[in-house]
C-alpha positions in Angstrom: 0.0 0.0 0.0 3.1 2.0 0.7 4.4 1.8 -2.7 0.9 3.1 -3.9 0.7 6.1 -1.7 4.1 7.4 -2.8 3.3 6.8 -6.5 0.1 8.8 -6.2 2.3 11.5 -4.3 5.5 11.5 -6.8 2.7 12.3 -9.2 1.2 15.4 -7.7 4.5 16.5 -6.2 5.4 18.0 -9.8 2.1 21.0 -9.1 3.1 21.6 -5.8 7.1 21.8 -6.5 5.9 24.4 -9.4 4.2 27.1 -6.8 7.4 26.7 -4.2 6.3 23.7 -2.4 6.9 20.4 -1.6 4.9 17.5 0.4 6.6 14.6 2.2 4.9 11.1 3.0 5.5 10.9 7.2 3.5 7.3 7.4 0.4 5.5 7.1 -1.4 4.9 9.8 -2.8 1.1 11.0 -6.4 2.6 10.4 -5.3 3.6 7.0 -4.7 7.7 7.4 -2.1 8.6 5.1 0.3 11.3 7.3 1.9 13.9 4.9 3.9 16.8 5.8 3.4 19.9 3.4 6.9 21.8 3.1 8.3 24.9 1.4 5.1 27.5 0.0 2.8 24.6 0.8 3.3 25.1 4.5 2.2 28.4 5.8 0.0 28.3 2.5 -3.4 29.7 3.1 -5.1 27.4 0.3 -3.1 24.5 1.8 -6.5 22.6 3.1 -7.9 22.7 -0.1 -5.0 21.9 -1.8 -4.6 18.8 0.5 -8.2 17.7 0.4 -9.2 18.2 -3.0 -6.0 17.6 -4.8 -3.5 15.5 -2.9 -6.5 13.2 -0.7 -8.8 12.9 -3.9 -5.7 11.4 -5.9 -4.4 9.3 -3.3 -8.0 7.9 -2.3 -8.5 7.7 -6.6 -5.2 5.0 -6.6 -5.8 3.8 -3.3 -9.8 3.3 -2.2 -8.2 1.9 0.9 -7.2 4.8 2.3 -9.7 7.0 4.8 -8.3 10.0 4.6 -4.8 12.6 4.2 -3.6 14.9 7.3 -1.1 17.2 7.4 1.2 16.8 10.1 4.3 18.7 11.6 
C-alpha cells in the first residue's frame, strides 16, 4: 500500500514543486490515514487545506480506495 501512496504522491508533487512547495509522505497509519507533511510554500500556504483535500487526498484515495483520509502533520 506504501508503494501506492508514494506513487500517487511523486505524481502530484510536480504541481506543488511548481508554486514553491513540496509534500513529504510521514506514514500510514494502522487505520489507513495517510500522514503527509506539506513543506516549502505549501506550509504556511493559506489554500493549503484545499489543496490537501481536493488535490492530494482525492488522488491518493482515486489510486488507493483503501485509504480513509490525508492529514497534514508537523
Amino acid at each position: 500500500m506504501r508503494d501506492k501512496v508514494e506513487e500517487a504522491i511523486n505524481e502530484i508533487r510536480p504541481r506543488l514543486q511548481d508554486d514553491g512547495g513540496d509534500i513529504e509522505l510521514v506514514g500510514i497509519t494502522d487505520d489507513n490515514v495517510v500522514q503527509v507533511r506539506l513543506r516549502g510554500a505549501c506550509a504556511g500556504c493559506p489554500g493549503a487545506a484545499m489543496t490537501l483535500k481536493m488535490g492530494v487526498e482525492r488522488l491518493i484515495r482515486e489510486k488507493v480506495p483503501e485509504i480513509k483520509y490525508v492529514e497534514n502533520v508537523k
